[in-house]
N, C-alpha and C positions, 0 to 999 in steps of 0.2 A: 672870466678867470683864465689865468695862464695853465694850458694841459700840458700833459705831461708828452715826454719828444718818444717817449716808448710807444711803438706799433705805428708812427709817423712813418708814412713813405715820403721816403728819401728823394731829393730834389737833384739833377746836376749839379758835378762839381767834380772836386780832386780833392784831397785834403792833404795827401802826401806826393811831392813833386817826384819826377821821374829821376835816371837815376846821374850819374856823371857825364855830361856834354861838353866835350871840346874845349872851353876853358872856365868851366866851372869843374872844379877835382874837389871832391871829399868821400874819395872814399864811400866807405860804406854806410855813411851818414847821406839824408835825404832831409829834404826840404816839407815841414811839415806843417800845417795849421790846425791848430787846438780847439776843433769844432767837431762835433759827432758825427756819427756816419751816416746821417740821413743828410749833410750837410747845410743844415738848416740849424744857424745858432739863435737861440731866442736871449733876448734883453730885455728889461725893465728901462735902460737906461737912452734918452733921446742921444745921446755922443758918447756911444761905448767906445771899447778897445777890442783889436783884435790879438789874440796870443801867437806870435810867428816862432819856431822853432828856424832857426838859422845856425846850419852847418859849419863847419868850417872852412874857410875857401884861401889858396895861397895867395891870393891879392884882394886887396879891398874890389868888392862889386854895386854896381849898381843896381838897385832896387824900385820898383814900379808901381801903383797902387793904384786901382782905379775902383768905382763905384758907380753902379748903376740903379736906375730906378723902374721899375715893371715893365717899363715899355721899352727897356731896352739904352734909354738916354742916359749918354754920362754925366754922372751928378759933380764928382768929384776925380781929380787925377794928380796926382802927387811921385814924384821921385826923389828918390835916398840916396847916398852912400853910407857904406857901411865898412867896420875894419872886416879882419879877416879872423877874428876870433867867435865860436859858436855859444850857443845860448839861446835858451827863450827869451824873446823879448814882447813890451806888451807898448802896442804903437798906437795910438789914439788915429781914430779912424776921421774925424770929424773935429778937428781941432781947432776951426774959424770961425770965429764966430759969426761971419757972415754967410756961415754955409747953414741953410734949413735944418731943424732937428729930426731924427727920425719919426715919422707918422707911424701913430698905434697902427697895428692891424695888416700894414704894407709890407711887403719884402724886395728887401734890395740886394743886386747881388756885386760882391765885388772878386777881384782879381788881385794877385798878390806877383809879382814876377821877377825872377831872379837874373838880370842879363846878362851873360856870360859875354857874348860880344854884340855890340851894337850896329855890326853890319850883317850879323844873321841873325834875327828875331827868332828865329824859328828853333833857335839853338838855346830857348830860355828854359830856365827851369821856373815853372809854376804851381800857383793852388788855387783853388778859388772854389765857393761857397756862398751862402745866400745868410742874411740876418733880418731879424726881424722885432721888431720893439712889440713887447707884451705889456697891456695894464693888471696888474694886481686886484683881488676882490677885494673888498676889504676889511675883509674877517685876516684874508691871509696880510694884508698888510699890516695888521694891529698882531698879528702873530712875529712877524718879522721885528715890530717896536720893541718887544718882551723878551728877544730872543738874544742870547748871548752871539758875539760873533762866531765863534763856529759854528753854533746852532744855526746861522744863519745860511752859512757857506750848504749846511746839510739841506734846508727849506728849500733853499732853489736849486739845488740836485735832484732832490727828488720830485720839483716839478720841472724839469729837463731846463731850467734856466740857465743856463752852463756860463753864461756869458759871465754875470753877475757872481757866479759862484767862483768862477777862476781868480775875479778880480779879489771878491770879499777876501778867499785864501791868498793869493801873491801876494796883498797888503800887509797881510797878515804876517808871514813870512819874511817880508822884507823887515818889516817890526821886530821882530824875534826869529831871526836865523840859526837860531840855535835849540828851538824848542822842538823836540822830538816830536810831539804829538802832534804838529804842525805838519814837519813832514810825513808823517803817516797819515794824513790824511791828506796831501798831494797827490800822495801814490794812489792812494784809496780813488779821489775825484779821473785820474789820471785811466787808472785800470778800470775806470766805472766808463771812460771814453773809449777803451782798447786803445788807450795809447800808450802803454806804461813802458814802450821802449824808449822813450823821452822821460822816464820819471826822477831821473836821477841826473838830470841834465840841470844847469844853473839859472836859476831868471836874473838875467844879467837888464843891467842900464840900458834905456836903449839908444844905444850909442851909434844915431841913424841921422845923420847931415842933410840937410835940404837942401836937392838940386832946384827943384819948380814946383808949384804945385797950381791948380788952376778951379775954380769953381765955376760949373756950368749953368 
């Protein structure tokens, strides 16, 4: 059964990038990823999505994405571009189908990186974090068949499934962008992350151009 992510020690990572380097500028807005702060996202799903919070920058930037598997091997490495308008976006991590599904039980970690300039690496703003595909018991998945979609979105919060939960509600939202209780309980999933200084930020399109991307 999937536990719950409360009294989980916390793994390496960043969730929220550092702050204005040289020519990435936003101000007082940072670079942040929609995962807890044990950084460890758990999922039900073998090709989730990960939630990037993306600043606003004066020129379109290039974007990095890589993925690793236990041992440290890159599984996966992909580059964006992006305009220069801010928003959450929600970027499919694994979107080839020639790339392996996540394995139950394993944790993979990736890197998220924002490149301010491409002749000093070291000048990037990033995040990075670890995931992991969880199996459902299945009482709790005959629970989830029964369940209305919010109620759903609430089932895998309270078992720290955050991945699954952000999706359930962004879909939801996109569906009915206008229904209050919807966004009230964004904020609710948002401040249940301690991220609620992103709660009132947009899930925009993601409007993320493919430079390269490679399967290892």
């Amino acid at each position: 059964m999937a536990q719950s992510s409360k009294g989980r020690e916390g793994l390496p990572g960043r969730r929220v990038g550092g702050g204005t380097r040289g020519e990435c500028s936003f101000g007082d807005k940072k670079l942040i990823a929609l995962i807890p702060e044990s950084n460890l996202l758990l999922t039900t799903s073998p090709k989730p999505n990960l939630f990037i919070y993306l600043p606003p920058t004066t020129t379109p930037k290039t974007l990095e994405f890589v993925l690793q598997d236990e041992q440290e091997n890159i599984m996966y490495e992909k580059s964006f571009t992006t305009n220069k308008y801010p928003g959450i976006v929600s970027m499919s991590l694994l979107d080839q189908s020639s790339l392996p599904q996540l394995a139950v039980g394993k944790k993979y970690r990736w890197f998220f990186s924002m490149i301010c300039n491409p002749d000093k690496r070291e000048n990037d703003i990033s995040v990075d974090g670890w995931i992991s595909r969880v199996k459902l018991e299945p009482n709790i998945a005959q629970e989830l068949e029964s369940a209305t979609s919010t109620e759903q979105v609430s089932i895998y919060a309270n078992l720290g499934i955050w991945q699954d939960a952000l999706v359930k509600l962004a879909t939801l939202r996109h569906q009915n962008p206008r229904d209050p209780q919807l966004t009230a309980k964004w904020l609710q999933v948002l401040q249940a992350l301690k991220l609620e200084v992103i709660a009132q930020e947009g899930i925009v399109d993601a409007n993320l151009n493919e430079i390269s991307s490679a399967v290892r």
